[in-house]
C-alpha positions in Angstrom: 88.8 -191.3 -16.2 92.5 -192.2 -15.4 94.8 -189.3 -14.9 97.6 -189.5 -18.0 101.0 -188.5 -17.1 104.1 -186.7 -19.6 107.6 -187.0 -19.1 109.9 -183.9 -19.7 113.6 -183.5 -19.2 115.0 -180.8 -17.1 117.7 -180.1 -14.3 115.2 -181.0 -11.9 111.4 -181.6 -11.5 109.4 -178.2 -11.7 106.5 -177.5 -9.0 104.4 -175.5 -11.1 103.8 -175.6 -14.8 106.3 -172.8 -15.5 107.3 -174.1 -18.6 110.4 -171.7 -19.4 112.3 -174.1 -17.2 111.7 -177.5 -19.6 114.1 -178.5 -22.0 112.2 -176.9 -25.3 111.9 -178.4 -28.6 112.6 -175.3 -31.2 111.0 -175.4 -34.4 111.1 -172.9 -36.7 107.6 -172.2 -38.1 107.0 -169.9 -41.0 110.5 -168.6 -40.5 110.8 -167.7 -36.7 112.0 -170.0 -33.9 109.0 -171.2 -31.8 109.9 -172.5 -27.9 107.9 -175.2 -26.4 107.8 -177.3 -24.1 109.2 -181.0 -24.7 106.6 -183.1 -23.5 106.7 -187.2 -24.2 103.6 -189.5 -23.9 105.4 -192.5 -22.5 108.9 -192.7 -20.1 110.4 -195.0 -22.6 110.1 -192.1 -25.5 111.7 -189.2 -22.8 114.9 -191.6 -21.7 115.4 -192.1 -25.7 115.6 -188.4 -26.2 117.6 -188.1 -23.0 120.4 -190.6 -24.3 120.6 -188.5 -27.5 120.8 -185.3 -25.6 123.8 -186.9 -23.9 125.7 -188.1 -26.5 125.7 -184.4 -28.4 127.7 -183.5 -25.2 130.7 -183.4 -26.2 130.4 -181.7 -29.2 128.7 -178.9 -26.9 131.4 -179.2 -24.7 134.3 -178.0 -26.9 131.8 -175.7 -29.1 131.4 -173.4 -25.6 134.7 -174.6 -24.5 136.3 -172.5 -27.7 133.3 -169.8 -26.8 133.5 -169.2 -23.1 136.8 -170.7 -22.2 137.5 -173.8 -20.3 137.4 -172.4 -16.8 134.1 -170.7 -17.2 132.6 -173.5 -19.0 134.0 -176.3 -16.0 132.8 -174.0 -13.3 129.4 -174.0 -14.8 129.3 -178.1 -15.7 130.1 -177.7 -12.0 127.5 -175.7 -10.6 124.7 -177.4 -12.7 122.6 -180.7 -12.4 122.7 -183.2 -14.6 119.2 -183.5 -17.4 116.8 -186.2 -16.0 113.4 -187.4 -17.0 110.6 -186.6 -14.9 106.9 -187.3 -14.8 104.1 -184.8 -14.2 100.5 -185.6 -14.6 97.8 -183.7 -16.7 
């Protein structure tokens, strides 16, 4: 039987499954935020939810812009990698 692979998005790719460092999907389930992982079953479905990650940017920009301040919040756009997708098998 093939392997089957899952794409997640994070900073960068993870050596281990320690899952705290994916970009988590938060639900709220029967009234409490739940954190898990954001897996996708194809590439195509993890680069979709990458380009809408982006384009909320902004507003996250100026939301901890007005929260932080501009100078913290440059210096840490600075000091962090961009969100990619990356692949990791079963």
């Amino acid at each position: 039987m093939e392997e089957r692979s899952y794409w997640y998005l994070d900073n960068g790719p993870i050596d281990v499954p320690h899952w705290t460092d994916v970009t988590p999907y938060e639900p709220e389930v029967e009234g409490r935020t739940v954190r898990a992982p954001m897996l996708f079953t194809t590439r195509d479905k993890a680069e979709t939810e990458l380009r809408s990650f982006d384009e909320g940017e902004a507003d996250e920009y100026l939301r901890a812009r007005r929260e932080l301040g501009e100078a913290v919040w440059n210096r840490a756009l600075d000091n962090t990698p961009p969100h990619e997708v990356f692949e990791i098998g079963e």
